[in-house]
VMD Tcl script that builds the backbone (N, CA, C; Angstrom):
set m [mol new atoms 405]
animate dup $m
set s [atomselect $m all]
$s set {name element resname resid chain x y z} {
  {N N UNK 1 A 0.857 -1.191 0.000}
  {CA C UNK 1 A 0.000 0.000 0.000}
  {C C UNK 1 A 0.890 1.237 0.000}
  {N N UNK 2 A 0.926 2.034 -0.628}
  {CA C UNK 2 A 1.473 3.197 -0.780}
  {C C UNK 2 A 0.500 4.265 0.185}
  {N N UNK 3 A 2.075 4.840 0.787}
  {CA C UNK 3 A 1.695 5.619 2.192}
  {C C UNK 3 A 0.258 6.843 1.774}
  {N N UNK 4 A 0.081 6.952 0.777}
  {CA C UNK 4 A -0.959 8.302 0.381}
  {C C UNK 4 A -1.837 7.436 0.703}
  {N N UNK 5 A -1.983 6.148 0.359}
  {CA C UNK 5 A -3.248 5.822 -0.081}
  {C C UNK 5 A -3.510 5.070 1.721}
  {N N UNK 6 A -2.459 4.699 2.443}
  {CA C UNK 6 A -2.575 4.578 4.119}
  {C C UNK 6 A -2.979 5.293 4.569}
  {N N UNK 7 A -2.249 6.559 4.385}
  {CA C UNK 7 A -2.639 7.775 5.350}
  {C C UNK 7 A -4.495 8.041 4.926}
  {N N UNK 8 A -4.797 7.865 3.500}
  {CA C UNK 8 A -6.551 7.952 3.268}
  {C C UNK 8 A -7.265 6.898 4.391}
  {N N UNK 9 A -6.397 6.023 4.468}
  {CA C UNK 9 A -7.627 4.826 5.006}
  {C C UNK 9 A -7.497 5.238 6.432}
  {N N UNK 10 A -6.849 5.640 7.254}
  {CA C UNK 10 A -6.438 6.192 8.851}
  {C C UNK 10 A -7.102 7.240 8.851}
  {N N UNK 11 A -7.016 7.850 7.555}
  {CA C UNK 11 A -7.679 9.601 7.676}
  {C C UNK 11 A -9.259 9.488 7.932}
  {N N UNK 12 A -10.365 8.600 7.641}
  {CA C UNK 12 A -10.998 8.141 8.053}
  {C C UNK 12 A -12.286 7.935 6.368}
  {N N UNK 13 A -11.662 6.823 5.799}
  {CA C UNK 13 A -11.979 6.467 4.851}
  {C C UNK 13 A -13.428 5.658 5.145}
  {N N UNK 14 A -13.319 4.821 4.656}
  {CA C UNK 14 A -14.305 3.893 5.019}
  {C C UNK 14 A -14.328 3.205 6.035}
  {N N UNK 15 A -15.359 2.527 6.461}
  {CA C UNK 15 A -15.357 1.826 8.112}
  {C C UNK 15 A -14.975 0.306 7.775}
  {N N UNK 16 A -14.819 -0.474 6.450}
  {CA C UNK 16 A -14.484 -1.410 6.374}
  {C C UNK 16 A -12.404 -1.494 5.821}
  {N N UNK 17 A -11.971 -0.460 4.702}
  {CA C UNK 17 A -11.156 0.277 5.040}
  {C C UNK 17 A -9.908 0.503 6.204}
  {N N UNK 18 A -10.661 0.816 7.407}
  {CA C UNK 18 A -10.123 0.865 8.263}
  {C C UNK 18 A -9.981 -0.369 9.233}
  {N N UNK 19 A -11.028 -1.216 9.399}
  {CA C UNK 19 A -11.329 -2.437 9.592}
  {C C UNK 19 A -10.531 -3.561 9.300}
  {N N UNK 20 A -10.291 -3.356 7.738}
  {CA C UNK 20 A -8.950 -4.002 6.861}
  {C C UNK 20 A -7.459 -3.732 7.627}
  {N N UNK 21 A -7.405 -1.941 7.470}
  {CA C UNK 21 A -6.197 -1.935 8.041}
  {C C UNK 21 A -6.011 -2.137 9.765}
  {N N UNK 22 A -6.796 -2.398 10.309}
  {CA C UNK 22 A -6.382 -2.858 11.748}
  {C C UNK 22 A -6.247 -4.184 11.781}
  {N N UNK 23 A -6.740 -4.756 11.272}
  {CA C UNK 23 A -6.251 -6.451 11.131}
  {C C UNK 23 A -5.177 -6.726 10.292}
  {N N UNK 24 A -4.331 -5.705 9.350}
  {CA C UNK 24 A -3.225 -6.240 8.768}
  {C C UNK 24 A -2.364 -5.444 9.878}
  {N N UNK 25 A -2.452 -4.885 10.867}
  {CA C UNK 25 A -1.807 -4.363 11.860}
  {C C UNK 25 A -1.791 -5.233 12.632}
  {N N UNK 26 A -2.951 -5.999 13.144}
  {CA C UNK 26 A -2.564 -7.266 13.758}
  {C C UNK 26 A -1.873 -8.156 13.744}
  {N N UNK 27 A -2.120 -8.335 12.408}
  {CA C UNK 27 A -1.418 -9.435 11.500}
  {C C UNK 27 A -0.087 -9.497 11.655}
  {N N UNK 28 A 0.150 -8.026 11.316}
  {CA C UNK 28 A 2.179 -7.597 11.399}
  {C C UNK 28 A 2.751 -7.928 12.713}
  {N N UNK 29 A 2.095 -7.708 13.417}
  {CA C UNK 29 A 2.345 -7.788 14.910}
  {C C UNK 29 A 2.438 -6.222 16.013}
  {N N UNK 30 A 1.840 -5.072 15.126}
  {CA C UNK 30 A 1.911 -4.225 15.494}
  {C C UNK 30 A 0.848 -3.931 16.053}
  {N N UNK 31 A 0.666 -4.059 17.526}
  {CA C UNK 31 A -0.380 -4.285 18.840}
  {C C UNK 31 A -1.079 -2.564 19.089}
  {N N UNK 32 A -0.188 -1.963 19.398}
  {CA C UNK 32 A -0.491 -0.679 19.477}
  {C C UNK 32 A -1.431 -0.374 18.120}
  {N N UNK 33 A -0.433 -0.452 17.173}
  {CA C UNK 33 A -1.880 0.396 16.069}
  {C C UNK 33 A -2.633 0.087 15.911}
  {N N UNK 34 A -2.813 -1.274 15.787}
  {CA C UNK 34 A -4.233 -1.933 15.183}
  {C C UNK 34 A -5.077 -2.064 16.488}
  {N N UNK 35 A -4.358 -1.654 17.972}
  {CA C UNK 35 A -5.618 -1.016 18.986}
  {C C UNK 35 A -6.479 0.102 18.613}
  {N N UNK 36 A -5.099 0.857 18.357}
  {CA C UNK 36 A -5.613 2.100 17.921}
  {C C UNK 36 A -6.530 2.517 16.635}
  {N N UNK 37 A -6.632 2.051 15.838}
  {CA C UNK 37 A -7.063 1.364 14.405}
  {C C UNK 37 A -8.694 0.849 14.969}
  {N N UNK 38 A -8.411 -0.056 15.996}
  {CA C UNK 38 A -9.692 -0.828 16.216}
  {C C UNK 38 A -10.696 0.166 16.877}
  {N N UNK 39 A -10.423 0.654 17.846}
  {CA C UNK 39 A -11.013 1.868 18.940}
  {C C UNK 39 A -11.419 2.816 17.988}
  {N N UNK 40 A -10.522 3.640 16.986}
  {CA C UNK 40 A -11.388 4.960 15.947}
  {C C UNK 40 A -12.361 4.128 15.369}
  {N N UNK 41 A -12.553 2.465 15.099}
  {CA C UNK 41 A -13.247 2.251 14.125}
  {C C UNK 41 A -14.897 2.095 15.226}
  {N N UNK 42 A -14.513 1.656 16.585}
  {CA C UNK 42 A -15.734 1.697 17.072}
  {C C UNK 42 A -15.927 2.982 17.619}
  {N N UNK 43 A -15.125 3.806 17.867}
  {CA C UNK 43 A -15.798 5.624 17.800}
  {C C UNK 43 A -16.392 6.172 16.844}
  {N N UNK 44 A -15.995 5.890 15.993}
  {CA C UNK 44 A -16.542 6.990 14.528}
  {C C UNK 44 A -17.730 5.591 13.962}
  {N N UNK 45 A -17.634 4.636 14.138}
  {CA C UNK 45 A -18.961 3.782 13.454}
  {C C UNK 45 A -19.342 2.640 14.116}
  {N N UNK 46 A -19.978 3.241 15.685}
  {CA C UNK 46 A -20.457 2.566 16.989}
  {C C UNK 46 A -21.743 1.737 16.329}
  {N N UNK 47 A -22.618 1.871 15.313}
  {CA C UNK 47 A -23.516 1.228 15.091}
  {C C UNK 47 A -22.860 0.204 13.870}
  {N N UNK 48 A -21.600 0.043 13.690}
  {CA C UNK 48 A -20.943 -0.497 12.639}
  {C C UNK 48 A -21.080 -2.229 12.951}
  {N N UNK 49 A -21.466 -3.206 11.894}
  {CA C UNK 49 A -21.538 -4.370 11.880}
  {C C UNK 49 A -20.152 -5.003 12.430}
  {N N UNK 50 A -18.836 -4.522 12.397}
  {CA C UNK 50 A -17.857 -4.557 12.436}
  {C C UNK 50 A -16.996 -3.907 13.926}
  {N N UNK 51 A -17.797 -3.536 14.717}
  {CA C UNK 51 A -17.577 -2.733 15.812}
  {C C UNK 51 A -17.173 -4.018 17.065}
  {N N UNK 52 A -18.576 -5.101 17.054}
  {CA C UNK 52 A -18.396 -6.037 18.219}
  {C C UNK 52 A -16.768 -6.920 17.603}
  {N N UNK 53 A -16.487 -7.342 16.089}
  {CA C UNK 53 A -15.314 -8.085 15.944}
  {C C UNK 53 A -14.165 -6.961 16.606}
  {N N UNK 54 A -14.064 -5.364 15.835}
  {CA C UNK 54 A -13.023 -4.658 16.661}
  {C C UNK 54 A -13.018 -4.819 17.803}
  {N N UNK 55 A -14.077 -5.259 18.490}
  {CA C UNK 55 A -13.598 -4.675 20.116}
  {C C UNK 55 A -12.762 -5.775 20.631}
  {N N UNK 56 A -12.989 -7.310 20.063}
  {CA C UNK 56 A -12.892 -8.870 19.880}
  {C C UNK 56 A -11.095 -8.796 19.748}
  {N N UNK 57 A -10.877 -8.019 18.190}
  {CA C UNK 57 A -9.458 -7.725 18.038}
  {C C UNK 57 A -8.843 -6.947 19.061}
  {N N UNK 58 A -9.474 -6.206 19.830}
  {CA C UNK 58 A -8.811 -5.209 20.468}
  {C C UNK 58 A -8.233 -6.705 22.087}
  {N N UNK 59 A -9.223 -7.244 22.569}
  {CA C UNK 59 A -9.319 -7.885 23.931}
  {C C UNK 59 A -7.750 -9.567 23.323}
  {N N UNK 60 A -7.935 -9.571 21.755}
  {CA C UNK 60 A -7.061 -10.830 21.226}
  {C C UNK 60 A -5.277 -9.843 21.093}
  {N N UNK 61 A -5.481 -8.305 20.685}
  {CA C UNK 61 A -3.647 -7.827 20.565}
  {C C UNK 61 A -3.199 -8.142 22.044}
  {N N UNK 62 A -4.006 -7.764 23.227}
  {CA C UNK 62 A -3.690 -7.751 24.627}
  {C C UNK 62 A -3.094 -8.987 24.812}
  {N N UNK 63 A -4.146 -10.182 24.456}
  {CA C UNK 63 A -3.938 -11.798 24.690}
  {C C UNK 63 A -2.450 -11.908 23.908}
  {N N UNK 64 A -2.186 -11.763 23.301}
  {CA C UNK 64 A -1.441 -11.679 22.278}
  {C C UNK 64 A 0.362 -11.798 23.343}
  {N N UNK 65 A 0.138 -10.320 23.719}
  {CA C UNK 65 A 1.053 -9.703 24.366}
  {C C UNK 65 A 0.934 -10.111 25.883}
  {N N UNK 66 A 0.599 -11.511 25.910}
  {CA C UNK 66 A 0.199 -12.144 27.202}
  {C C UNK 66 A 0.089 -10.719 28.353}
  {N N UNK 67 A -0.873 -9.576 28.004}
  {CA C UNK 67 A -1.472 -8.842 29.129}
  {C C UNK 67 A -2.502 -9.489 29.296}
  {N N UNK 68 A -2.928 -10.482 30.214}
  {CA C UNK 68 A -3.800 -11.236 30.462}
  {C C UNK 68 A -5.169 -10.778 30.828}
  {N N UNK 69 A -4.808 -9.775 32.372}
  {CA C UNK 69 A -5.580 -8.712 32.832}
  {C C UNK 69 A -6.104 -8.040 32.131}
  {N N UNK 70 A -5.943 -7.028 30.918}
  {CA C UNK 70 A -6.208 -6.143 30.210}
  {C C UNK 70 A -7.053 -6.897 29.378}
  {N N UNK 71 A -6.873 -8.211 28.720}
  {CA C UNK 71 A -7.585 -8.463 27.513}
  {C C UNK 71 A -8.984 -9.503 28.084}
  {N N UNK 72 A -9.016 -9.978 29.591}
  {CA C UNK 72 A -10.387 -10.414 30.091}
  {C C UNK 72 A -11.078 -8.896 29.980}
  {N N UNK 73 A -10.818 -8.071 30.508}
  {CA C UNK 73 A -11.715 -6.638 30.540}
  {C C UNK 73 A -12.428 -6.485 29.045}
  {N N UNK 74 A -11.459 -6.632 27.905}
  {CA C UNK 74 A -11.784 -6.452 26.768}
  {C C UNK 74 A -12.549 -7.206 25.990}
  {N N UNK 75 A -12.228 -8.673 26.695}
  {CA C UNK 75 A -13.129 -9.292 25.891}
  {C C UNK 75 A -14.767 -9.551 26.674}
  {N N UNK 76 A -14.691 -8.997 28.268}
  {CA C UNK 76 A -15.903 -8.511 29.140}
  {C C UNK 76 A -16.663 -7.714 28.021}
  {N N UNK 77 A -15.591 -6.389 27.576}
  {CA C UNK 77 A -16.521 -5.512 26.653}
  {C C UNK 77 A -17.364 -5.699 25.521}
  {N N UNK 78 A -16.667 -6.863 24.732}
  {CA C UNK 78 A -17.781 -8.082 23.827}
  {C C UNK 78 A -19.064 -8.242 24.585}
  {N N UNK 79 A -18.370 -9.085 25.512}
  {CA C UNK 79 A -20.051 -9.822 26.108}
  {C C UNK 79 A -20.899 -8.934 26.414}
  {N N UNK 80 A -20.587 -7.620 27.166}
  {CA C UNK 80 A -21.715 -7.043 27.590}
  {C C UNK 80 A -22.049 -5.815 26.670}
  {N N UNK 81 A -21.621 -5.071 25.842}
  {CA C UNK 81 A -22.083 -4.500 24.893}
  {C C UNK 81 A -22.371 -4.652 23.611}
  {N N UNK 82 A -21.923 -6.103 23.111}
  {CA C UNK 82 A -22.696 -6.473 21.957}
  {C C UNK 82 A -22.809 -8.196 21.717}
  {N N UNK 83 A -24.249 -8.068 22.988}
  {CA C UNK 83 A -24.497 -9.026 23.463}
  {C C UNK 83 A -24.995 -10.388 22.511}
  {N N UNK 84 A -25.598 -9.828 21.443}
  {CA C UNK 84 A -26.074 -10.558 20.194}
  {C C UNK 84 A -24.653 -10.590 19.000}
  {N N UNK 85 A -24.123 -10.374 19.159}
  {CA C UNK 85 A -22.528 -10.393 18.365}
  {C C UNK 85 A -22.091 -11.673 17.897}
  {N N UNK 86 A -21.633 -11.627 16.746}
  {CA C UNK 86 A -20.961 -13.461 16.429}
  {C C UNK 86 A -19.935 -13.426 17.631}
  {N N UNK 87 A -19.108 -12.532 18.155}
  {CA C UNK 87 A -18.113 -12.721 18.741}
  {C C UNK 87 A -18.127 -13.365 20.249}
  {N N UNK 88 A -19.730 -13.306 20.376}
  {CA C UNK 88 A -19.386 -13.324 22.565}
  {C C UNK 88 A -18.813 -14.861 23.088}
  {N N UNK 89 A -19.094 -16.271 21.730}
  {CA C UNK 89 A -18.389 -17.712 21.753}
  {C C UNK 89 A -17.170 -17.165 22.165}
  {N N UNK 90 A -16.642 -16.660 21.375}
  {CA C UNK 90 A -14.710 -16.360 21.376}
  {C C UNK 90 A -14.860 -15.442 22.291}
  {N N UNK 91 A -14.896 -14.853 22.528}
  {CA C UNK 91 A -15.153 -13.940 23.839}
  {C C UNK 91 A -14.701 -14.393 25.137}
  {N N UNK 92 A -15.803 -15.390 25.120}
  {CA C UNK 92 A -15.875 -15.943 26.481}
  {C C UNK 92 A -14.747 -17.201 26.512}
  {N N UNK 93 A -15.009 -18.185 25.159}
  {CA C UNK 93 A -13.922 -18.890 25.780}
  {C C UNK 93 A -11.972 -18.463 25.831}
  {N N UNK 94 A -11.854 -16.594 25.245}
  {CA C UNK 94 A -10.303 -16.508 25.193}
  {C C UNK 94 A -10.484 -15.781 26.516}
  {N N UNK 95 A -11.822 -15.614 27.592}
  {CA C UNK 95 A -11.726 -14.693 28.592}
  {C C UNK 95 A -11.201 -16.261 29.611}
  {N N UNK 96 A -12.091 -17.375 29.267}
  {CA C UNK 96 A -11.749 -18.543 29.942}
  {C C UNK 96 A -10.090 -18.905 30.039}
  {N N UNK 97 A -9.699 -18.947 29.021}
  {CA C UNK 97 A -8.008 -19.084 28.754}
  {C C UNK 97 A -7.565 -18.178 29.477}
  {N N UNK 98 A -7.599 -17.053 28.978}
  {CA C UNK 98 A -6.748 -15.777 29.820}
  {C C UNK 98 A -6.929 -15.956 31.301}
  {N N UNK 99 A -8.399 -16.282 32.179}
  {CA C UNK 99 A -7.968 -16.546 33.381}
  {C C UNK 99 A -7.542 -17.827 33.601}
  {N N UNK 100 A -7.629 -18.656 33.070}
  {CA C UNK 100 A -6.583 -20.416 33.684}
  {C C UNK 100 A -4.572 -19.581 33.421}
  {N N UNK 101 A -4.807 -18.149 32.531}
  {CA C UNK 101 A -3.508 -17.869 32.623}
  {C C UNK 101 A -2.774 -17.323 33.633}
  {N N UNK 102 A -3.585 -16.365 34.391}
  {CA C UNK 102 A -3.134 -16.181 35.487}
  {C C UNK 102 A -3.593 -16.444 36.676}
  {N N UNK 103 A -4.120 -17.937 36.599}
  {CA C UNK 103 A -4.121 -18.292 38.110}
  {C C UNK 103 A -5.512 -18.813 38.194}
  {N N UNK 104 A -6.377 -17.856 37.523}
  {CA C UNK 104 A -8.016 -18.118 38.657}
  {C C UNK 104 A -8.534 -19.206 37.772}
  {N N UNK 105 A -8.270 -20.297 38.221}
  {CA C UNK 105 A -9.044 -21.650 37.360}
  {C C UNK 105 A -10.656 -21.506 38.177}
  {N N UNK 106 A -10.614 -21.491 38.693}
  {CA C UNK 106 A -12.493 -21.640 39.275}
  {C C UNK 106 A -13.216 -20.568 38.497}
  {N N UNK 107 A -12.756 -19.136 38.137}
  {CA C UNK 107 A -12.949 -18.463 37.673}
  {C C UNK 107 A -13.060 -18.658 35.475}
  {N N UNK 108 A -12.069 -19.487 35.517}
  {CA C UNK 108 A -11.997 -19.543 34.038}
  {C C UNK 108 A -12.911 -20.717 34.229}
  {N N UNK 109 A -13.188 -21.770 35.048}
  {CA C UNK 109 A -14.035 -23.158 34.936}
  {C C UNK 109 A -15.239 -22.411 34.744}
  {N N UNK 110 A -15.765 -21.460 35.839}
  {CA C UNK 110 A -16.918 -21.362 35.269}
  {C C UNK 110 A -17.715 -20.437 33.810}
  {N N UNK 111 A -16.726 -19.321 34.108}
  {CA C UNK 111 A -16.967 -18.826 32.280}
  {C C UNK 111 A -16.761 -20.108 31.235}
  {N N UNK 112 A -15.766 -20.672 31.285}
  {CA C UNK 112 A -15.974 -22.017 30.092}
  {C C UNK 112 A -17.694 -22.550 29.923}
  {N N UNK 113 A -17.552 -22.756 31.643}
  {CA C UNK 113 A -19.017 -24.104 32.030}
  {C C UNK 113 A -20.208 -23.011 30.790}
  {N N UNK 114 A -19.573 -21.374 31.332}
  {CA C UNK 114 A -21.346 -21.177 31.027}
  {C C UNK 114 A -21.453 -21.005 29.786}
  {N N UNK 115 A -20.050 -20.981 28.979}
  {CA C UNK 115 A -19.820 -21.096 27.159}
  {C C UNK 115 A -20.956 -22.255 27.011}
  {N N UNK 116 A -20.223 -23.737 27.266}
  {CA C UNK 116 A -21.502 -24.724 27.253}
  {C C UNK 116 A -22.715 -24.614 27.148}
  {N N UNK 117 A -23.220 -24.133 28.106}
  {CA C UNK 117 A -24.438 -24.100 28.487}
  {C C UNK 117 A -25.113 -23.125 27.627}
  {N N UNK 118 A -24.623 -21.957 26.958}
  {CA C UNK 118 A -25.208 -20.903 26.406}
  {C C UNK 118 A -25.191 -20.736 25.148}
  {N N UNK 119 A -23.806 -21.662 24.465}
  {CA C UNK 119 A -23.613 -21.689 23.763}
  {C C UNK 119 A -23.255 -23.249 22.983}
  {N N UNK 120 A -24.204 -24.052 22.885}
  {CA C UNK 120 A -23.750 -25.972 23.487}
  {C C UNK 120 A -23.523 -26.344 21.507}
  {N N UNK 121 A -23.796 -25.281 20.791}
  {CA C UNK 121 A -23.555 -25.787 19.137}
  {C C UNK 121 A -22.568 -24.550 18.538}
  {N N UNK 122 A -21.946 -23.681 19.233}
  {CA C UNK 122 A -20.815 -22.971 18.625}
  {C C UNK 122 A -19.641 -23.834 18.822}
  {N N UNK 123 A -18.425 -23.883 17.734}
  {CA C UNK 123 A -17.172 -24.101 17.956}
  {C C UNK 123 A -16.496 -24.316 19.147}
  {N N UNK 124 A -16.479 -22.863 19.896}
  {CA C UNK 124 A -15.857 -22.755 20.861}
  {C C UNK 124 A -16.243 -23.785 22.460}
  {N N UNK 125 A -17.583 -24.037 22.102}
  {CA C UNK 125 A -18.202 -24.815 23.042}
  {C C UNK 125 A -17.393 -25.807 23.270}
  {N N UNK 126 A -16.714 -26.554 22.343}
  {CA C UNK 126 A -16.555 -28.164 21.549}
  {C C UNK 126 A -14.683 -27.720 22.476}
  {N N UNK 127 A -14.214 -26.896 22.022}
  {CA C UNK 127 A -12.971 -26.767 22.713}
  {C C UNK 127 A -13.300 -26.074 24.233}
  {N N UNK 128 A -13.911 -25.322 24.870}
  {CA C UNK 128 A -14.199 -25.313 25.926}
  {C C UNK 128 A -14.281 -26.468 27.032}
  {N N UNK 129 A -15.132 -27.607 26.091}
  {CA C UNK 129 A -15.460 -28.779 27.272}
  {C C UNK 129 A -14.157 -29.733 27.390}
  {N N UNK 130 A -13.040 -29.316 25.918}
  {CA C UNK 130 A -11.958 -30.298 26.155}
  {C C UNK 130 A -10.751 -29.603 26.892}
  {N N UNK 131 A -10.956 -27.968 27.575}
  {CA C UNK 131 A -10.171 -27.279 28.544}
  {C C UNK 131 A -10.778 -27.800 29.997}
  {N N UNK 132 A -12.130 -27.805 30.005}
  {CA C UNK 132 A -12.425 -28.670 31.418}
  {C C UNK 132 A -12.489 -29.505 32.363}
  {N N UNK 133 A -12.372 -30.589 30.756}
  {CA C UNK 133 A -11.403 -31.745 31.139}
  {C C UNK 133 A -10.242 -31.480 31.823}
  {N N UNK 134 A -9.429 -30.440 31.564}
  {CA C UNK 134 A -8.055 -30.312 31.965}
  {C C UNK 134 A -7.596 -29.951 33.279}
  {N N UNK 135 A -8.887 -29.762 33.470}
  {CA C UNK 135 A -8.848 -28.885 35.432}
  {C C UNK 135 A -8.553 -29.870 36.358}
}
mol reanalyze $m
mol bondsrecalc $m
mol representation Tube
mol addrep $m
């Protein structure tokens, strides 16, 4: 991508656009921007179809950068503000991981348990029940 045509999509091009470029920011491994990338995209287009996955990317750069703490909060912000979202499966079970990461297994057992229960035909369900096993 040639920097004119970067600086258009940051400058605040389109909401998918920008969407694009925070996930090839991810991609690179560059955590900071594609936070930053993700956050303008749910400020400037809060009713955006694409808003509950940013917030998803935002709670996975944290995971990423094993800030464990930081990215349960973030991926909290999935579940409870875009409660009907494809994202709240993954949500909940990388909020489950992140706490068996630092420590609180009773805490990650039961966010897993209630993936199950709430969610018993998504993906994440199917690997959830084979982390519970593991307790």
């Amino acid at each position: 991508v040639a920097p004119a045509a970067a600086a258009a999509a940051t400058a605040g091009s389109s909401e998918q656009q920008l969407y694009d470029e925070a996930r090839r920011a991810y991609e690179n491994g560059e955590m900071d921007k594609s936070r930053q990338l993700f956050q303008k995209l749910i400020k400037e287009f809060p009713k955006s179809g694409n808003s509950d996955n940013a917030q998803f990317w935002i709670g996975e750069s944290y995971y990423r950068e094993k800030w464990y703490e930081r990215a349960i909060l973030e991926y909290q912000n999935v579940i409870e503000k875009y409660p009907n979202g494809n994202k709240v499966p993954s949500a909940m079970l990388k909020q489950g991981l992140a706490l068996q990461q630092i420590g609180e297994k009773s805490s990650a057992r039961l966010i897993l348990q209630e993936l199950v229960k709430k969610y018993p035909n998504a993906p994440e369900a199917a690997v959830a029940e084979k982390k519970l096993k593991e307790f």
